[in-house]
C-alpha positions as CSV (number, residue, x, y, z in Angstrom):
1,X,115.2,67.9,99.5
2,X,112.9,70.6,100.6
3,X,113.6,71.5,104.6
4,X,110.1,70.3,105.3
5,X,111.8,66.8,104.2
6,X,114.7,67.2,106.1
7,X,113.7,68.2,109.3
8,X,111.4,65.0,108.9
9,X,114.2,62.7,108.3
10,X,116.2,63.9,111.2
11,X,113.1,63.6,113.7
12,X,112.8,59.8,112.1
13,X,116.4,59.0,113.1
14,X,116.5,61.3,116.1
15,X,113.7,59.0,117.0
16,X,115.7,56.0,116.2
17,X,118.6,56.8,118.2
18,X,116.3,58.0,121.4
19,X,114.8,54.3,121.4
20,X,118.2,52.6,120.8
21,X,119.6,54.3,123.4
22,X,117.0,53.1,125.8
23,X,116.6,49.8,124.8
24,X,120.2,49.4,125.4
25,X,120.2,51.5,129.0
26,X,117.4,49.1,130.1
27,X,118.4,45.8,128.8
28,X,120.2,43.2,131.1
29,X,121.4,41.1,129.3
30,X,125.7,41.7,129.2
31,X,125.1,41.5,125.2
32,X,123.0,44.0,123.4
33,X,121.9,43.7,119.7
34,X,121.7,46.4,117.2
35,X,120.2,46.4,113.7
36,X,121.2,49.6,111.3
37,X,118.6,50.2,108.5
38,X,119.1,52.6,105.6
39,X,115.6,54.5,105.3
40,X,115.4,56.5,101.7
41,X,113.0,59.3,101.9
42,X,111.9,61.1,98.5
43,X,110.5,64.4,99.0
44,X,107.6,64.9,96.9
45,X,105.3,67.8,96.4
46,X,102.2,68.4,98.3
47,X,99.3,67.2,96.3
48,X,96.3,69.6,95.6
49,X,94.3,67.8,97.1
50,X,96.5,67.8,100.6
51,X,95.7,71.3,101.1
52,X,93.3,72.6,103.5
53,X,90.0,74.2,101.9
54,X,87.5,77.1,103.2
55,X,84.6,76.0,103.1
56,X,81.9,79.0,102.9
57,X,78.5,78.7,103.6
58,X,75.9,78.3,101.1
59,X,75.1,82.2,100.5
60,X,71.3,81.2,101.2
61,X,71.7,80.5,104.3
62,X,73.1,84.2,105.4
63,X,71.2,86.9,106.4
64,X,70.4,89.5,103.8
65,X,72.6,92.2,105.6
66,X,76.0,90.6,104.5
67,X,75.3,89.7,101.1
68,X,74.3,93.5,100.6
69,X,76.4,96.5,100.3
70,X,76.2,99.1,103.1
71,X,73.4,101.1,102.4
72,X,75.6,104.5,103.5
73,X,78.4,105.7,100.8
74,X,81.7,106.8,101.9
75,X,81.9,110.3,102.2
76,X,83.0,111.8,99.1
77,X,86.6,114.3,99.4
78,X,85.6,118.1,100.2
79,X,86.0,120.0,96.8
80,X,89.1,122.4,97.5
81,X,88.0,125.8,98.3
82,X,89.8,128.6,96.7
83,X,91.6,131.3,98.6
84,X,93.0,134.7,98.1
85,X,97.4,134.8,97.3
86,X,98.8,136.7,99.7
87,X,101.4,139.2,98.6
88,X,104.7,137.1,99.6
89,X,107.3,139.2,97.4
90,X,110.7,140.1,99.5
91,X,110.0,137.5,102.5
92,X,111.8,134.3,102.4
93,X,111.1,131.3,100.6
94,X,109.7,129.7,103.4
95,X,107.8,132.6,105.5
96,X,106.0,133.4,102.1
97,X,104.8,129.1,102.0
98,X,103.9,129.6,105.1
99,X,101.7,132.5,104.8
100,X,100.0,130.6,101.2
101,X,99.3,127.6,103.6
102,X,98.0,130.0,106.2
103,X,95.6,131.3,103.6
104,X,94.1,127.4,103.1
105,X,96.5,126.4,100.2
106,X,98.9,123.8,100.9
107,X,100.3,123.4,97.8
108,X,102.8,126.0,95.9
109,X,105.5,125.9,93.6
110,X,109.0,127.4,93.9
111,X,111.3,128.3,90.8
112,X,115.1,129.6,90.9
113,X,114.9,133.3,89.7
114,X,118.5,133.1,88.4
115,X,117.8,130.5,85.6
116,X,120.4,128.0,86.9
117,X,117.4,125.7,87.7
118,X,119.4,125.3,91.1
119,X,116.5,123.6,93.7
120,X,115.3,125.3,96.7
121,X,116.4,122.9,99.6
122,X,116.4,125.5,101.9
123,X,113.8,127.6,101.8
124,X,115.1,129.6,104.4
125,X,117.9,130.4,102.3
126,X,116.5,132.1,99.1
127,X,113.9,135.0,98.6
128,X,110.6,135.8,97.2
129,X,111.3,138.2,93.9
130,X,108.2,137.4,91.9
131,X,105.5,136.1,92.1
132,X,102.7,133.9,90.1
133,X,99.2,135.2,90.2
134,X,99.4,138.2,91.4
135,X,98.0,139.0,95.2
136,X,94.3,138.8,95.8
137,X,94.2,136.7,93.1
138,X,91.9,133.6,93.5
139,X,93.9,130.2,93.4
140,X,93.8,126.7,94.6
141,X,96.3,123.6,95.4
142,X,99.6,124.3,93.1
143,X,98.7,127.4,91.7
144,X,100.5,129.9,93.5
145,X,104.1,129.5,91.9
146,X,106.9,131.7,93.9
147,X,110.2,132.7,91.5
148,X,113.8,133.4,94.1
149,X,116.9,133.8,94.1
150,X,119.4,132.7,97.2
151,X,119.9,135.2,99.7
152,X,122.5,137.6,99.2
153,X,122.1,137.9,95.3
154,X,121.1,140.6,93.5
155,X,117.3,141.1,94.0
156,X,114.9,143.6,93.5
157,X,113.9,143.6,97.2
């Protein structure tokens, strides 16, 4: 029994009870009668037809404006513009991101010098020892790929 169903049946015999209750409180006569019925409910699924429609309008009837597309197109995204890498060899991981972002790109990679393929969690933890194009090379989001090591291991810095 779906709880639709159920919370149906109990307002039916909360109902029930409510006007027993004050047929019996209002009655003065020293005997009162009571009938008990069984009720049976079957829960049964909604029919299609049971459920509420939208009804639109007949597209004739609007006004030429809605049935249209906007006459303006959404802007289209700005084409990245290149930018000169910035010699970031020796400075931390981090100071030398910074300084690609400063330079208008946002996106660079980072590899672990030491070929352990250990991540870079920290950036302010490892150093710059190479770097991928070299500086005042022209590059654009992802190009710019930094090679360290942690700091505190042998470098060339």
């Amino acid at each position: 029994m779906s709880n639709n169903s159920r919370i149906t049946v109990h307002s039916i015999v909360l109902c029930a009870l409510l006007a027993l209750t004050a047929a019996a409180c209002g009655s003065t006569d020293s005997e009162v009668g009571t009938e008990v019925r069984t009720v049976t409910v079957q829960a049964t699924e909604p029919s299609p037809t049971s459920v509420p429609r939208l009804v639109l309008p007949d597209a004739t009837s609007l006004e030429p404006s809605v049935l249209e597309p906007s006459a303006t197109p959404e802007p289209a995204a700005p084409e990245p513009v290149p930018a000169f890498m910035p010699s970031v060899v020796c400075m931390n991981l981090q100071t030398a991101q910074n300084a690609i972002q400063a330079a208008g790109v946002f996106y660079s990679r980072s590899v672990d010098a030491s070929g352990a393929s250990r991540m870079q969690v920290n950036d302010s933890n490892w150093i710059v020892v190479a770097q991928d194009p070299p500086a005042g090379t022209l590059i654009g989001e992802g190009d710019a790929l930094l090679s360290s090591v942690k700091i505190g291991e042998p470098n060339n810095c």
